[in-house]
C-alpha positions in Angstrom: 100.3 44.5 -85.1 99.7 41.1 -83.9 101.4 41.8 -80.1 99.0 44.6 -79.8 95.9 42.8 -80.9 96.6 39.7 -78.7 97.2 41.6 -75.5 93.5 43.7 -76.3 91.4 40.4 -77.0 93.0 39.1 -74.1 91.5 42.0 -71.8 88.2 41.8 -74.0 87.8 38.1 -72.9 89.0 38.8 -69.4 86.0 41.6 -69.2 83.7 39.7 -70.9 84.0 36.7 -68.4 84.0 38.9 -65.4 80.7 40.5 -67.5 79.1 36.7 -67.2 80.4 35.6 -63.6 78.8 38.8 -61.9 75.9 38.4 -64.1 75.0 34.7 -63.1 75.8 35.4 -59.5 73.6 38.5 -59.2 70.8 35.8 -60.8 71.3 33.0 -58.7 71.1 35.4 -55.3 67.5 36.6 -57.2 66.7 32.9 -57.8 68.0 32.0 -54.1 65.9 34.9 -53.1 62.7 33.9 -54.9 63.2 30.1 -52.9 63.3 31.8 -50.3 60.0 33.8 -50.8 58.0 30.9 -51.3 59.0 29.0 -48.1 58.4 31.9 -46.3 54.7 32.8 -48.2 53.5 29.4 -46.9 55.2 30.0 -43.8 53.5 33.4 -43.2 49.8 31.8 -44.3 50.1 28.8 -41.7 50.2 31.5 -39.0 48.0 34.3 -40.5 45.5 31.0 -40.7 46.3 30.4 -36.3 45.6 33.7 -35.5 42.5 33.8 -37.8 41.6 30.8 -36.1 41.5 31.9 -32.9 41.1 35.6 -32.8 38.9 36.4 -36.1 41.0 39.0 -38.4 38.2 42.0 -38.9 40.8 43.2 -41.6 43.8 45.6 -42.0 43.9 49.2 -41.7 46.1 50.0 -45.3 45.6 48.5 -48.8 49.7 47.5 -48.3 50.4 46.0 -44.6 53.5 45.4 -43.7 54.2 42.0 -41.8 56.4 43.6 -38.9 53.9 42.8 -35.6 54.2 38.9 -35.6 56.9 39.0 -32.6 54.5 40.9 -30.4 54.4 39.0 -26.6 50.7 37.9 -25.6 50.1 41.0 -23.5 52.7 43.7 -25.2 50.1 45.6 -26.7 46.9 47.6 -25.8 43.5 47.6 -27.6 42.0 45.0 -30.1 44.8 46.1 -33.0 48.1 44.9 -33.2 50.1 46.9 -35.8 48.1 47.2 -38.5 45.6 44.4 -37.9 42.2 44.5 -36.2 41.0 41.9 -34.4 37.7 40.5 -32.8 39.2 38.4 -29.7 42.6 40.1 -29.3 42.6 38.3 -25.5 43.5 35.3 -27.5 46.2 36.5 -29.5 49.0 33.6 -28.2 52.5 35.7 -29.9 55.3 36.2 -30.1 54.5 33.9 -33.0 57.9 34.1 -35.0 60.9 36.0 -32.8 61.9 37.7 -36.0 59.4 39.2 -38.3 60.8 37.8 -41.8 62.4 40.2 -44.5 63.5 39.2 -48.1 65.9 41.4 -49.0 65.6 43.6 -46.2 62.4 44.6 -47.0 58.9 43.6 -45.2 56.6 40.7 -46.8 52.9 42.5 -47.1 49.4 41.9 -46.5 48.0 43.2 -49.7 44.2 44.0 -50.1 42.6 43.8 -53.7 39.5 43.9 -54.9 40.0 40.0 -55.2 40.6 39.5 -51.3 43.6 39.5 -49.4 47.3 38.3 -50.4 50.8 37.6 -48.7 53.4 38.7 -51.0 56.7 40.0 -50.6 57.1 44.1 -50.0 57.9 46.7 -52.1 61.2 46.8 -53.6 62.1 43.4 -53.9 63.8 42.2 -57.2 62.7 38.5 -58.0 64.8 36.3 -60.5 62.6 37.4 -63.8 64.0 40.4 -63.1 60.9 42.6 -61.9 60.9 44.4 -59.2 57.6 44.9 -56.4 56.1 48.6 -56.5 57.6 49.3 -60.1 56.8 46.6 -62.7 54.8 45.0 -60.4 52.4 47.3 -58.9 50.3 45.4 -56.3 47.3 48.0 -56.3 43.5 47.6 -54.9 43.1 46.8 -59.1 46.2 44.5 -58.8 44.9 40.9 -60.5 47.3 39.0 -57.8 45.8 35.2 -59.0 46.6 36.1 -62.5 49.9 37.3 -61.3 50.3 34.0 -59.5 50.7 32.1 -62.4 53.0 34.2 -64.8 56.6 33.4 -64.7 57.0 37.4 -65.7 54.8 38.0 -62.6 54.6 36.5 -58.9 55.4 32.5 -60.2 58.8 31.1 -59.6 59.5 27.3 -61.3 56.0 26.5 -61.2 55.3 27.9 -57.9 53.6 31.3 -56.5 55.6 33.9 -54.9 52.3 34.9 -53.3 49.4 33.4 -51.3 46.1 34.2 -50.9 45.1 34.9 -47.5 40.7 34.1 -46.9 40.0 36.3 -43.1 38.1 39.4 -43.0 34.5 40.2 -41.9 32.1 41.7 -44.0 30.7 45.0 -42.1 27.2 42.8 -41.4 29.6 40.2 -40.2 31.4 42.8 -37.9 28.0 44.5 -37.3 26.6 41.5 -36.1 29.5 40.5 -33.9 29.2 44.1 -32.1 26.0 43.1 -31.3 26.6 39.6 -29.8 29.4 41.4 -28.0 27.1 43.6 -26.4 24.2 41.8 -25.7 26.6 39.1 -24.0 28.2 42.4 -21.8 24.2 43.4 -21.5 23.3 39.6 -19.9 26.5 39.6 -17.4 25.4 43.3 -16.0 22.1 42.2 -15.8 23.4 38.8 -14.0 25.4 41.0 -11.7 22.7 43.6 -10.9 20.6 40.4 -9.8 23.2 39.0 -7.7 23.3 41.9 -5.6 19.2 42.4 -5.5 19.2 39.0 -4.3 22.0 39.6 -1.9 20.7 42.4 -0.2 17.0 40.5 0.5 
C-alpha cells in the first residue's frame, strides 16, 4: 500500500507546484503589465497636454477612442481631424509624436469620455494584476466614476498608483461657437484687406 501511495503524493506535489509556478508567473506578467500601464498613462498625458497646447482638442468623436493616430507625419492627413480627434489649429499639429502608437497587451490605450471629463486608460480587454479585466468588470461607460476607480486597488490603482489619468482639453460648444466666429471674422478682415489692395491698385 505504502509504494502506491508514495508514488501518487509524489505526482500530487509535482502538480501542485507546477499549479503555483504558472500561477505566480501569470501574476507577475499582470503586475509587469500594470507597471507598464502607468509609465505609459503619464507618458500618453504629457503629449495629449503638447498637442492640446498647441492645436486646442475640440474633443473626440466616440465615448471610447482608441490612441492609434499619434504616429501620423505633420502633413499625412487631410482636414482638421486626425483619427478620431478634432482639432481647432490642425496646421500646428508637429507628429509623428511617438513612431509606435503604444499597446498593453496588444490592445489600444483609450481616450475615454465620462460625464466627469475625459480619461486615458488602457483599452478594452486588458487584464490588470487584481485580476479584472477592461470592458467586463470594469466597464468604462459615459456613467463610468473613473476618479473613484482611480483609487481602488480592485479598480484602476496599482501599489498606490492610477492606472488612469485624467485628461482636462475640450471646448464647450460656446467655446467652439465662439472660436468659429473669430475664425471667420479673421477670414472676413483678410478678404476685405485683399479686396482693398486691389481697389487701391487699380487707382
Amino acid at each position: 500500500m505504502k509504494k502506491v501511495i508514495f508514488p501518487i503524493l509524489t505526482i500530487l506535489l509535482f502538480l501542485v507546484l507546477v499549479v503555483v509556478a504558472v500561477y505566480r508567473m501569470l501574476y507577475q506578467v499582470r503586475v509587469s503589465s500594470d507597471q507598464i500601464i502607468v509609465q505609459e498613462v503619464q507618458q500618453l498625458v504629457d503629449i495629449f497636454q503638447r498637442i492640446d497646447k498647441k492645436c486646442k482638442i475640440i474633443d473626440f468623436d466616440y465615448q471610447q477612442n482608441r490612441i492609434n493616430f499619434l504616429h501620423i507625419k505633420k502633413d499625412g492627413f487631410v482636414g482638421s481631424e486626425i483619427g478620431s480627434m478634432n482639432l481647432a489649429y490642425p496646421e500646428q499639429w508637429d507628429g509623428p509624436y511617438l513612431n509606435d502608437n503604444p499597446t498593453i497587451q496588444e490592445k489600444d490605450y483609450m481616450i475615454v469620455r465620462t460625464k466627469k471629463g475625459y480619461f486615458i486608460t488602457p483599452g478594452d480587454g486588458v487584464r490588470l494584476a487584481n485580476g479584472k479585466i477592461i470592458g467586463r468588470q470594469i466597464i468604462l461607460d459615459e456613467n463610468a466614476d473613473i476618479p473613484a476607480l482611480m483609487v481602488d486597488p480592485e479598480g484602476l490603482q496599482f501599489e498606490g498608483r492610477s492606472l488612469a489619468a485624467p485628461l482636462p482639453i475640450g471646448m464647450s460648444s460656446a467655446q467652439e461657437l465662439l472660436l468659429e466666429n473669430i475664425m471667420r471674422a479673421e477670414d472676413g478682415l483678410v478678404l476685405y484687406d485683399q479686396e482693398r489692395a486691389l481697389h487701391l491698385g487699380a487707382r
